[in-house]
PDB file of N, CA, C and O in Angstrom:
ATOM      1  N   UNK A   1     142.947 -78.797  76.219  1.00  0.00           N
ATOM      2  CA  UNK A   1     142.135 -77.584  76.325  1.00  0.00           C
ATOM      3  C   UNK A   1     143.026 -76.367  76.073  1.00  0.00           C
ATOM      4  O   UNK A   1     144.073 -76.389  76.720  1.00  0.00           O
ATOM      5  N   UNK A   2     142.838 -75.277  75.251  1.00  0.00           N
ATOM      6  CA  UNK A   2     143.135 -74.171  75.176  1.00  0.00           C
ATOM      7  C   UNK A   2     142.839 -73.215  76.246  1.00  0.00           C
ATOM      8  O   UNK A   2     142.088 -73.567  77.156  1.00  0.00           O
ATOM      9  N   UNK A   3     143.354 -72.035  76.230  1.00  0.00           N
ATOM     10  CA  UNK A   3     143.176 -70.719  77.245  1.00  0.00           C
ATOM     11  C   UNK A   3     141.965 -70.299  77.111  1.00  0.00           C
ATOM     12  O   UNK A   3     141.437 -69.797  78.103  1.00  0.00           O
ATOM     13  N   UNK A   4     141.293 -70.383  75.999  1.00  0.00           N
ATOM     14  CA  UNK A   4     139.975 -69.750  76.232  1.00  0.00           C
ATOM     15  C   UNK A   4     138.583 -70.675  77.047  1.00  0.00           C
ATOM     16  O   UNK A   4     137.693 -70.272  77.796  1.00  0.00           O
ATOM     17  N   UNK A   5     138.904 -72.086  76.488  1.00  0.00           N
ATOM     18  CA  UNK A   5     137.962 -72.881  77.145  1.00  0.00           C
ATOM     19  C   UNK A   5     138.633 -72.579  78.770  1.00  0.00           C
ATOM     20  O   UNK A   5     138.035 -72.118  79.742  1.00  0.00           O
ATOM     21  N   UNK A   6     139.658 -72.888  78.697  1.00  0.00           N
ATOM     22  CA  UNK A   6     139.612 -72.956  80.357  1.00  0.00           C
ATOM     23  C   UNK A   6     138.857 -71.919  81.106  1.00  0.00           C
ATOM     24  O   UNK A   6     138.308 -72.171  82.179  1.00  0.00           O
ATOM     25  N   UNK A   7     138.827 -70.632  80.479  1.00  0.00           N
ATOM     26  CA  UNK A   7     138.628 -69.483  81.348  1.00  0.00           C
ATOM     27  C   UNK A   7     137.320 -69.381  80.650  1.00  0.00           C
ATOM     28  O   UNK A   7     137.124 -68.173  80.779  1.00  0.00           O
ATOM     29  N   UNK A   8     136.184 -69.885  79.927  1.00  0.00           N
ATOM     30  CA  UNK A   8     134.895 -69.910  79.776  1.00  0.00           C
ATOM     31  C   UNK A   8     134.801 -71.396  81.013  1.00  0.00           C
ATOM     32  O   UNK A   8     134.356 -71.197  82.143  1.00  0.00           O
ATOM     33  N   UNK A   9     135.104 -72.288  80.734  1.00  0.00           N
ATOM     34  CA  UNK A   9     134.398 -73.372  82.216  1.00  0.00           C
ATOM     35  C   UNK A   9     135.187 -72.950  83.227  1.00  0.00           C
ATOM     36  O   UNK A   9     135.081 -73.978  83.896  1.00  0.00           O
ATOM     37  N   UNK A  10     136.095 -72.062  84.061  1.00  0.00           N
ATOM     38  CA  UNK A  10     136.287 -71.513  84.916  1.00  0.00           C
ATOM     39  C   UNK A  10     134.762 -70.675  85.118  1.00  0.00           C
ATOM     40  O   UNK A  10     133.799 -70.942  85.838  1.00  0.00           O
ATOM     41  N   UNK A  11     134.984 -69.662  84.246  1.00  0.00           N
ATOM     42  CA  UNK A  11     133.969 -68.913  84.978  1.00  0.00           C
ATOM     43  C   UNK A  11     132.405 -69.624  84.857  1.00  0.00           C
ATOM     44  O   UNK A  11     131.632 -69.257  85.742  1.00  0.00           O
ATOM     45  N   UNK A  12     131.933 -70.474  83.985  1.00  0.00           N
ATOM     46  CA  UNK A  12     130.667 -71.105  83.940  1.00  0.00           C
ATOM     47  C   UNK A  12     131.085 -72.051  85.322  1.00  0.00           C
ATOM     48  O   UNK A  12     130.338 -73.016  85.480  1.00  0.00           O
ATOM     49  N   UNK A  13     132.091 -71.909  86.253  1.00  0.00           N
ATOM     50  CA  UNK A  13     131.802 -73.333  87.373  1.00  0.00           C
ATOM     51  C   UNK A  13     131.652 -71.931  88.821  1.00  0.00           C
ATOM     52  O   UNK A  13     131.227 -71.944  89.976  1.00  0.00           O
ATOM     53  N   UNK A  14     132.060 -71.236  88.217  1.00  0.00           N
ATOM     54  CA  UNK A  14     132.419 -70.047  89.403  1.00  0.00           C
ATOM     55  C   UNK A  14     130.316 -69.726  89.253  1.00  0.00           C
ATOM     56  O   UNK A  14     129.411 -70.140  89.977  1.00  0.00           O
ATOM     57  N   UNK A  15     130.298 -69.280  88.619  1.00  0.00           N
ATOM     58  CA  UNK A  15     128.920 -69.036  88.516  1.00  0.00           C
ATOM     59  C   UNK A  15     128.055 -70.026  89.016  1.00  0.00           C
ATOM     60  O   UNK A  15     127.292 -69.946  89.979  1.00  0.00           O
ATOM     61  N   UNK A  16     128.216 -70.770  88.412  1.00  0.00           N
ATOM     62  CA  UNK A  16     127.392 -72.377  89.007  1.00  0.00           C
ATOM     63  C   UNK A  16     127.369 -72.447  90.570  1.00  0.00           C
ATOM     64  O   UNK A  16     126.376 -72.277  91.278  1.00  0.00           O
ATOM     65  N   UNK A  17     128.478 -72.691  90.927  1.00  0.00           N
ATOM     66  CA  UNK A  17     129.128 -72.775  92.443  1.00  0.00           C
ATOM     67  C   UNK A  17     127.993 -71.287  92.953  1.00  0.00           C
ATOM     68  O   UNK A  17     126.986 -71.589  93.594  1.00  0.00           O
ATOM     69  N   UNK A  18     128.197 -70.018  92.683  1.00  0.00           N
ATOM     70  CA  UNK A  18     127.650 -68.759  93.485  1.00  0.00           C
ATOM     71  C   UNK A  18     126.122 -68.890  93.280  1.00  0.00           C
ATOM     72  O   UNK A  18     125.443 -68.343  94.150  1.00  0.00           O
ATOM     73  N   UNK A  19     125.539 -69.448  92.396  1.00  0.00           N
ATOM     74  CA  UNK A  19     123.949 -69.868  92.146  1.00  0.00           C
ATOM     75  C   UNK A  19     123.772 -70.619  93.288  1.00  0.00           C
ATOM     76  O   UNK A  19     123.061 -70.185  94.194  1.00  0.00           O
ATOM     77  N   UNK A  20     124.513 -72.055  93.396  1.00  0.00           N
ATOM     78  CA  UNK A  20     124.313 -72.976  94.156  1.00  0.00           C
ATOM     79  C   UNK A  20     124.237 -72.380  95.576  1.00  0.00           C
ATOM     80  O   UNK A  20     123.298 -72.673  96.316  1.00  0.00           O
ATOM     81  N   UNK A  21     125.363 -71.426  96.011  1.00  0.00           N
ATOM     82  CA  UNK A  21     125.389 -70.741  97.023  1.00  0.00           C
ATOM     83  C   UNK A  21     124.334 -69.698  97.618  1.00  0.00           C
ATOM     84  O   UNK A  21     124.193 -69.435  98.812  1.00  0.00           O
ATOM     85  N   UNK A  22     123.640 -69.173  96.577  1.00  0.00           N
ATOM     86  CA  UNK A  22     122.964 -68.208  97.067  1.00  0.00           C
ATOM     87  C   UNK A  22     122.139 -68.055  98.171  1.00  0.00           C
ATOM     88  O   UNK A  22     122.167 -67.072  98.911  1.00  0.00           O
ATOM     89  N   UNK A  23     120.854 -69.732  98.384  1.00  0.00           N
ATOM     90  CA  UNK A  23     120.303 -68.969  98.763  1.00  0.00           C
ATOM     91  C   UNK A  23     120.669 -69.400  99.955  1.00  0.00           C
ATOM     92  O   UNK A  23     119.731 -69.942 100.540  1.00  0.00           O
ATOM     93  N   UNK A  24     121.648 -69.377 100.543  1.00  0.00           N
ATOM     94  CA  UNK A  24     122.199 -69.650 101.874  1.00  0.00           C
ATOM     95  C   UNK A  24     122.631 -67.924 102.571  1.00  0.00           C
ATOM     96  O   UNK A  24     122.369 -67.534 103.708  1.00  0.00           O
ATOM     97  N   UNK A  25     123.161 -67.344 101.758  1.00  0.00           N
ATOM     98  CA  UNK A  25     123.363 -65.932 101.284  1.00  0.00           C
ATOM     99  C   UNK A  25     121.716 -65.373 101.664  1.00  0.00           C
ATOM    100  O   UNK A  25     121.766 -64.274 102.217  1.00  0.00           O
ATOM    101  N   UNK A  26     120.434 -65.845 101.502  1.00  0.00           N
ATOM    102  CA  UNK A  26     119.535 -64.491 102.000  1.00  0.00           C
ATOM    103  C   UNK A  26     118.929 -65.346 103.300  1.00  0.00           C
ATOM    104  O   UNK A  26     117.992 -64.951 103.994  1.00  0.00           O
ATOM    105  N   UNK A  27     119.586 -66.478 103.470  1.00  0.00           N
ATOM    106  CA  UNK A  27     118.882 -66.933 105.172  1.00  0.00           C
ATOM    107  C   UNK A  27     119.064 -66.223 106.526  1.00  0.00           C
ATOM    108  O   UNK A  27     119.979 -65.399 106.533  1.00  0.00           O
ATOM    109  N   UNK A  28     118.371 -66.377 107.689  1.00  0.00           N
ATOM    110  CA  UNK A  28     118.118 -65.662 108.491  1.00  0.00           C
ATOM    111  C   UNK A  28     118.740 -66.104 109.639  1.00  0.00           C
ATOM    112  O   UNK A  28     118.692 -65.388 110.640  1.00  0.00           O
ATOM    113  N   UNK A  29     119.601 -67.688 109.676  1.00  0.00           N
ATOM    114  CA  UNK A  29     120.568 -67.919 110.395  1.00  0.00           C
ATOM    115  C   UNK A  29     122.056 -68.104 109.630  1.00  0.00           C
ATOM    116  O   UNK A  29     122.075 -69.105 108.913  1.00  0.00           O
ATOM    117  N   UNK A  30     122.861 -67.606 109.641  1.00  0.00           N
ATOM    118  CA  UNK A  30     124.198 -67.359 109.446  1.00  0.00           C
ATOM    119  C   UNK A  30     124.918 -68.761 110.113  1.00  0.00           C
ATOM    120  O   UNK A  30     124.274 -69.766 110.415  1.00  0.00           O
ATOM    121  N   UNK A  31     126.549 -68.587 110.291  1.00  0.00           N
ATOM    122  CA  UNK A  31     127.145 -69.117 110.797  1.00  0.00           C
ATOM    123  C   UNK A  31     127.509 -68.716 112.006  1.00  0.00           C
ATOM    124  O   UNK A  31     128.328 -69.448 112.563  1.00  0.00           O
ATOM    125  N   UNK A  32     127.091 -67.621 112.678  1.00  0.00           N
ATOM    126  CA  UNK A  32     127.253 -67.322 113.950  1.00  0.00           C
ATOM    127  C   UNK A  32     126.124 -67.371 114.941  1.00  0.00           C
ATOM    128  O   UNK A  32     126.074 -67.348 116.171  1.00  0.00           O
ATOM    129  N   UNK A  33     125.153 -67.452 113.888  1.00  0.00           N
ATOM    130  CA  UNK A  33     124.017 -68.029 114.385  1.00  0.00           C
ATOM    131  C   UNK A  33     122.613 -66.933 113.738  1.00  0.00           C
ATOM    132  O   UNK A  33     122.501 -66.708 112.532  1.00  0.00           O
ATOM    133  N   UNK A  34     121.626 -66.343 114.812  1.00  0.00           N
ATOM    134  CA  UNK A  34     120.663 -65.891 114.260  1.00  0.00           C
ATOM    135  C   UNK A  34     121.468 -64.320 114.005  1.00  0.00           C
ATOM    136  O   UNK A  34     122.270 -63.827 114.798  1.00  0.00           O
ATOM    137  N   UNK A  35     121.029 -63.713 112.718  1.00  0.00           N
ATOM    138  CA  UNK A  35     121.337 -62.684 112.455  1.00  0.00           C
ATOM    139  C   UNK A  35     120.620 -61.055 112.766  1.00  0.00           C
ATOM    140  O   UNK A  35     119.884 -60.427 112.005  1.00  0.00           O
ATOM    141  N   UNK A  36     121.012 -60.729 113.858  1.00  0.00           N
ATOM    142  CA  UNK A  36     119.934 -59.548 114.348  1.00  0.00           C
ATOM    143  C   UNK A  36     120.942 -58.176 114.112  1.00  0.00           C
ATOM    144  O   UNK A  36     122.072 -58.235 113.628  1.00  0.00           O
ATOM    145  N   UNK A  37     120.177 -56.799 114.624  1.00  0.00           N
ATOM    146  CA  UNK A  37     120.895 -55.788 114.636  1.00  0.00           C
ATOM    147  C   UNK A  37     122.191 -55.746 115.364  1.00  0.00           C
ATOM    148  O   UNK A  37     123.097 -55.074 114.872  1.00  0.00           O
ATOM    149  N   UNK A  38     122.375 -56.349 116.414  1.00  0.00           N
ATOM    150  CA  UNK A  38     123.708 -56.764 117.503  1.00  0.00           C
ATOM    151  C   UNK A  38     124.755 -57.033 116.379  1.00  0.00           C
ATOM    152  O   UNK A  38     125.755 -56.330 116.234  1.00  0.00           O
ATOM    153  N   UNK A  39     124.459 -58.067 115.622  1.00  0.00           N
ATOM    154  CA  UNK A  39     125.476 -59.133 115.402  1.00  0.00           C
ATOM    155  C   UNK A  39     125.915 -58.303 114.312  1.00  0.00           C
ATOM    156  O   UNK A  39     127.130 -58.163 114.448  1.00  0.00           O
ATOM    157  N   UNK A  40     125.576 -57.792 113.469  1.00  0.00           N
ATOM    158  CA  UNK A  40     125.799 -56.740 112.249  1.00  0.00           C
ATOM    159  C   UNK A  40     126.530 -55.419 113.008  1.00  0.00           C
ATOM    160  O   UNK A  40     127.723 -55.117 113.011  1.00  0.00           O
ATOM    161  N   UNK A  41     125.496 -54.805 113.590  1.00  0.00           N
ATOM    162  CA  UNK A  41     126.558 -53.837 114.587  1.00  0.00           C
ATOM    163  C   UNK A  41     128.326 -53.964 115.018  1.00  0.00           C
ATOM    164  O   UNK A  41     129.228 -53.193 114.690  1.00  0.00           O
ATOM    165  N   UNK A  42     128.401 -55.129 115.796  1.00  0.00           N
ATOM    166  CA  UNK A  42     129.217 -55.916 115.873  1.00  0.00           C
ATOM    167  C   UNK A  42     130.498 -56.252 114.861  1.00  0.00           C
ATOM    168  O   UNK A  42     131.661 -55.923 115.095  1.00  0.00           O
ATOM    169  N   UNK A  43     130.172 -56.761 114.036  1.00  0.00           N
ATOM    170  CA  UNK A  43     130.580 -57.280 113.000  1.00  0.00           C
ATOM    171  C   UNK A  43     131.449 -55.772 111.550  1.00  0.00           C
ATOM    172  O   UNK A  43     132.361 -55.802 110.724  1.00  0.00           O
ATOM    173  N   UNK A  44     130.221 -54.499 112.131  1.00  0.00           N
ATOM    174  CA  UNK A  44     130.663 -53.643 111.218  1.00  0.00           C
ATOM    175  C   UNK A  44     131.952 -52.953 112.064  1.00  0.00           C
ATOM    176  O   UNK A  44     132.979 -52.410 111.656  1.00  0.00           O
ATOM    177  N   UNK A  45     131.460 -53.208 113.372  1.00  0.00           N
ATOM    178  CA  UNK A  45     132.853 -52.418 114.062  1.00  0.00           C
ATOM    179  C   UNK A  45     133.861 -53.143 113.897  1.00  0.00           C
ATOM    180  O   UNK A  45     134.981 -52.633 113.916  1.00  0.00           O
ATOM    181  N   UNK A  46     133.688 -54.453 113.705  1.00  0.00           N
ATOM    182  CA  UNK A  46     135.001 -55.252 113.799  1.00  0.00           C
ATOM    183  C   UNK A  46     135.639 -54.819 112.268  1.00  0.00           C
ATOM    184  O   UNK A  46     136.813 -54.455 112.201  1.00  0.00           O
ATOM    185  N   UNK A  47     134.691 -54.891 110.919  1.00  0.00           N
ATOM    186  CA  UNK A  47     135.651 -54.481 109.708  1.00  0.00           C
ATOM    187  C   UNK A  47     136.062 -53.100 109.875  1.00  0.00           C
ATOM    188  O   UNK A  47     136.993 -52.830 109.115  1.00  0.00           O
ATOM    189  N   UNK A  48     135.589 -51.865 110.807  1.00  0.00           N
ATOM    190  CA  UNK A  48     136.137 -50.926 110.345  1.00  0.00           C
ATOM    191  C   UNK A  48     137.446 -50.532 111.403  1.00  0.00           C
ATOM    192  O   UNK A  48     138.003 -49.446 111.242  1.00  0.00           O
ATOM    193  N   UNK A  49     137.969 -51.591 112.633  1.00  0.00           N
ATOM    194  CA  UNK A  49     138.612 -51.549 113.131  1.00  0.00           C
ATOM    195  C   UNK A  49     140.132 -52.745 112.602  1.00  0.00           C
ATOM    196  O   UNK A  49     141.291 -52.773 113.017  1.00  0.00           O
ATOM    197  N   UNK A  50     139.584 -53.392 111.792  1.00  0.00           N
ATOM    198  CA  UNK A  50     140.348 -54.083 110.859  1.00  0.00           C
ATOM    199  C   UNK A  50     140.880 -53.158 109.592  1.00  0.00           C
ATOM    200  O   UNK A  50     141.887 -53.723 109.165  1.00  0.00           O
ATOM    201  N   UNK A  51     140.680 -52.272 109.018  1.00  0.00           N
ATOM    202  CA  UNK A  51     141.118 -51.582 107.806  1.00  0.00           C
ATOM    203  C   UNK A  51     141.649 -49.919 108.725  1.00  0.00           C
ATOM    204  O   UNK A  51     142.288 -49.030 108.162  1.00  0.00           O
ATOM    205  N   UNK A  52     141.340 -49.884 109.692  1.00  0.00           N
ATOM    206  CA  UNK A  52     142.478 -48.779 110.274  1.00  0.00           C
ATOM    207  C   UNK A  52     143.670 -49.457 111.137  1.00  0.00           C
ATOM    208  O   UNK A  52     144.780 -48.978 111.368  1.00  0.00           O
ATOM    209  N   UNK A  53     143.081 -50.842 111.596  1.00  0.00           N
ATOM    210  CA  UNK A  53     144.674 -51.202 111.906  1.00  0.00           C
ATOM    211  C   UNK A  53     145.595 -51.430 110.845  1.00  0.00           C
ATOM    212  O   UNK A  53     146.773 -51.107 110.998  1.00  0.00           O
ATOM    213  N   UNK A  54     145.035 -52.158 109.362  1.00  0.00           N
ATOM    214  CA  UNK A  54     146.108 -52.037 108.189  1.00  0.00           C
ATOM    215  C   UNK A  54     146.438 -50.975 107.770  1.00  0.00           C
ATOM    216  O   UNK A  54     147.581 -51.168 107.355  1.00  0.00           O
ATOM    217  N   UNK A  55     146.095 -49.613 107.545  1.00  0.00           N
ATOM    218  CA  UNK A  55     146.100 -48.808 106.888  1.00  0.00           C
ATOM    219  C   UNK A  55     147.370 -48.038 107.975  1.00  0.00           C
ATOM    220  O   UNK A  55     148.376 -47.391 107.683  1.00  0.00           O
ATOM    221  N   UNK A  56     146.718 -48.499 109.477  1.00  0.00           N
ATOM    222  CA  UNK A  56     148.128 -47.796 110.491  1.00  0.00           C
ATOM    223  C   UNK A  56     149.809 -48.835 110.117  1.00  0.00           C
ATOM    224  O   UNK A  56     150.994 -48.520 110.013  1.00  0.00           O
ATOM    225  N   UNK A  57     149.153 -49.930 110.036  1.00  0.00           N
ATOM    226  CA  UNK A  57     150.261 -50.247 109.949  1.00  0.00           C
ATOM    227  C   UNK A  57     151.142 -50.933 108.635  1.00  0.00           C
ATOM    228  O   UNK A  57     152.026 -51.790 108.664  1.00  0.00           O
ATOM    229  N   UNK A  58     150.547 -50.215 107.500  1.00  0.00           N
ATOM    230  CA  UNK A  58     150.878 -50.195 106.355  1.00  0.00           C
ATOM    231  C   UNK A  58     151.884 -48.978 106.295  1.00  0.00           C
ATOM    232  O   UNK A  58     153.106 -49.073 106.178  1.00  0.00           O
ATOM    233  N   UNK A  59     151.138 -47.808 106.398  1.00  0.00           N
ATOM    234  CA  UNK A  59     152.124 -45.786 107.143  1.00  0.00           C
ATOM    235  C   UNK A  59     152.913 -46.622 107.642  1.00  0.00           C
ATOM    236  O   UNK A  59     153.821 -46.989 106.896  1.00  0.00           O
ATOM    237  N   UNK A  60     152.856 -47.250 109.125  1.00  0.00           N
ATOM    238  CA  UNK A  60     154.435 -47.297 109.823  1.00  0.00           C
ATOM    239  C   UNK A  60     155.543 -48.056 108.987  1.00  0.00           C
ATOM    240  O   UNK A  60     156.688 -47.605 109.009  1.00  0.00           O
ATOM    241  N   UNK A  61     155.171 -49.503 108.049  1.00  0.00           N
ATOM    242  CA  UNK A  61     155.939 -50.011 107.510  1.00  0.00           C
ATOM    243  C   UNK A  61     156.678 -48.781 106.478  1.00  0.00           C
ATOM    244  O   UNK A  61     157.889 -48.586 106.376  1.00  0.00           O
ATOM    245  N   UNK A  62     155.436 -47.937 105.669  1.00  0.00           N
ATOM    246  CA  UNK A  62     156.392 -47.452 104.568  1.00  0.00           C
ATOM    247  C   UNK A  62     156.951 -46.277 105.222  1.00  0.00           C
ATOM    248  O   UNK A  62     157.731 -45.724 104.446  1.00  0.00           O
ATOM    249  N   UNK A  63     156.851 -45.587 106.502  1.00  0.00           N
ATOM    250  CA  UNK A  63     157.442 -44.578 107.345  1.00  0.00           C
ATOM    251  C   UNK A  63     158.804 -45.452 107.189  1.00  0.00           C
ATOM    252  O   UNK A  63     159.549 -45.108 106.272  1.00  0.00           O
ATOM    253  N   UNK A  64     159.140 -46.389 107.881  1.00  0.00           N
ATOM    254  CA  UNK A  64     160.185 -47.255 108.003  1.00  0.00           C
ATOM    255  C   UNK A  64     161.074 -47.366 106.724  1.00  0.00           C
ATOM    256  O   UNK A  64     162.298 -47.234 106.683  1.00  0.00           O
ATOM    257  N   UNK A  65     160.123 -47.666 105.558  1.00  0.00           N
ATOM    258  CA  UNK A  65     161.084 -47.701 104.534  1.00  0.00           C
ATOM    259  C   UNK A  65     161.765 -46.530 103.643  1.00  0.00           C
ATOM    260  O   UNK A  65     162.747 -46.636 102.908  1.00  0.00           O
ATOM    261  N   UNK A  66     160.954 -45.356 103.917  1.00  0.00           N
ATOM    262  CA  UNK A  66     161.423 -44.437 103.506  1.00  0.00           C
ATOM    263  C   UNK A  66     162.440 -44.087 104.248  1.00  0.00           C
ATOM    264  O   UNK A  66     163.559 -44.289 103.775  1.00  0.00           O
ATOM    265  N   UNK A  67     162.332 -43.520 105.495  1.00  0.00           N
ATOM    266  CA  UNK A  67     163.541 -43.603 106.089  1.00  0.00           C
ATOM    267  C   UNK A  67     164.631 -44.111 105.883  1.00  0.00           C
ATOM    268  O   UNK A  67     165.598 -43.348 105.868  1.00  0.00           O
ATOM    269  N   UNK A  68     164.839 -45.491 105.665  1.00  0.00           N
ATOM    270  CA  UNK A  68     165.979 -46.722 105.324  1.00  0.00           C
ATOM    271  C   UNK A  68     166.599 -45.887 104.228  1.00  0.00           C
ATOM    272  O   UNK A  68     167.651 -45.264 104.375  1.00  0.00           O
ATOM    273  N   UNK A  69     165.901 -45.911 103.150  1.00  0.00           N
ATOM    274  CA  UNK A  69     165.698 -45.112 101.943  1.00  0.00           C
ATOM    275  C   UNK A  69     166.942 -44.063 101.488  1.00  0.00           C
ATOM    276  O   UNK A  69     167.823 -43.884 100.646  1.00  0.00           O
ATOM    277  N   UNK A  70     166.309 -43.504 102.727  1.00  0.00           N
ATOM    278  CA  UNK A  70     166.893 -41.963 102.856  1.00  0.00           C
ATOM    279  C   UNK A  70     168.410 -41.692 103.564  1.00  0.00           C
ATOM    280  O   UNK A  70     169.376 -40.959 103.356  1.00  0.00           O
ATOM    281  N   UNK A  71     168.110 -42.487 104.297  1.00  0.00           N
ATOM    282  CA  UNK A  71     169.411 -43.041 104.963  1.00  0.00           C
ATOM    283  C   UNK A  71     170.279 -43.455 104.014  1.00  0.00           C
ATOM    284  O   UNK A  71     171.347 -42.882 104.227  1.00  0.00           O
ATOM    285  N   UNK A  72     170.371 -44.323 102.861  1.00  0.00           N
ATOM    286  CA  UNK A  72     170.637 -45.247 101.613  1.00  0.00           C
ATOM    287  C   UNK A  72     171.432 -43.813 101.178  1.00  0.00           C
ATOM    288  O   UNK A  72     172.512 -43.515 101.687  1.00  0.00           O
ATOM    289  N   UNK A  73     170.763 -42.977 100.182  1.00  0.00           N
ATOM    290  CA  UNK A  73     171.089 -42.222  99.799  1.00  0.00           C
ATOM    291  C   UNK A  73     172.022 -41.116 100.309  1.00  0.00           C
ATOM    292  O   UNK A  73     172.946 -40.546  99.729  1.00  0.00           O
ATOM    293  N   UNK A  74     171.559 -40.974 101.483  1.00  0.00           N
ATOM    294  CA  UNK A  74     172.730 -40.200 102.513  1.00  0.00           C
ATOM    295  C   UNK A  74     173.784 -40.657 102.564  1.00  0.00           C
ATOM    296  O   UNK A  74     174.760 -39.950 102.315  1.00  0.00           O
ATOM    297  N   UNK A  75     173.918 -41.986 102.904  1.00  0.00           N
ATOM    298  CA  UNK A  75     175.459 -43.302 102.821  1.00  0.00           C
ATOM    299  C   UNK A  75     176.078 -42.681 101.515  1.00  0.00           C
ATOM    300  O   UNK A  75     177.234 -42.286 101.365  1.00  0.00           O
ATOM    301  N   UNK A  76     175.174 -42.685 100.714  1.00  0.00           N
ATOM    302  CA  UNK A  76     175.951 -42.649  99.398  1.00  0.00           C
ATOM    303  C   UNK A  76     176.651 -41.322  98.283  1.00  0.00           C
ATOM    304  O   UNK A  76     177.460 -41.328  97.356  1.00  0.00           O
ATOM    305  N   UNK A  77     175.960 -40.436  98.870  1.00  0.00           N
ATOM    306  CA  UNK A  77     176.188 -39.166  98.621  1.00  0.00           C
ATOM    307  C   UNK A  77     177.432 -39.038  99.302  1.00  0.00           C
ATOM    308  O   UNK A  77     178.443 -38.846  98.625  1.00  0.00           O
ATOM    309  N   UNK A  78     177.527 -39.137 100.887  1.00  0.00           N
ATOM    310  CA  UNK A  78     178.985 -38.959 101.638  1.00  0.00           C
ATOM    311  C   UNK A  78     179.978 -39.508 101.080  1.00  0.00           C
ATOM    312  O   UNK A  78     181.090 -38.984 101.131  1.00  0.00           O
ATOM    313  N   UNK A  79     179.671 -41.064 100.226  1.00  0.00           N
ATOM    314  CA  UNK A  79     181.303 -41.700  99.548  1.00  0.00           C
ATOM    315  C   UNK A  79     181.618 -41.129  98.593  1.00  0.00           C
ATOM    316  O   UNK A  79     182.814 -41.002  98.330  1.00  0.00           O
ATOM    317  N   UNK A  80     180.496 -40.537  97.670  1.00  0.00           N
ATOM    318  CA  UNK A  80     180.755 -39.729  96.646  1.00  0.00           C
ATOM    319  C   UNK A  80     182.086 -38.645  97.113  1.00  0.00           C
ATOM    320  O   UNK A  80     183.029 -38.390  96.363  1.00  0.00           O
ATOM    321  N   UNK A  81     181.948 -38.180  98.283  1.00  0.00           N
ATOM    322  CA  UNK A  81     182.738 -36.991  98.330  1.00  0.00           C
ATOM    323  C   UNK A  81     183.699 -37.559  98.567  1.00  0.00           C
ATOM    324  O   UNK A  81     184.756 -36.947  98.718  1.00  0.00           O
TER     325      UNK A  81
END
């Protein structure tokens, strides 16, 4: 098989597979069970308390690395002299 077939029956199985999936996708019990206003409520606080803990602790990592950074350059400027 060449690069192009692969990536035409890649995506004709990806498609297939998300058809097959769907209509599980508009049912009215989930995997957590029945799906009401609670559980969505719920569920939205949990993603938007998930993308401010990465986003906090994405800042502290690159706070950290800049610093290092900066430090780096400071080291190196002083041997210069």
């Amino acid at each position: 098989m060449n690069g192009t077939s692969r990536i035409g029956f890649a995506f004709v199985a990806a498609l297939v597979s998300l058809l097959w999936l769907a209509p599980g996708a508009f049912a009215a019990e989930g995997l957590w069970g029945p799906i009401d206003d609670r559980v969505i409520t719920f569920f939205s606080f949990g993603v938007m308390v998930f993308f401010v803990a990465l986003v906090t602790v994405l800042s502290l990592i690159q706070i950290r690395l800049e610093n290092r950074k900066q430090r780096a350059r400071e080291d190196l400027e002083r041997l210069r002299e």
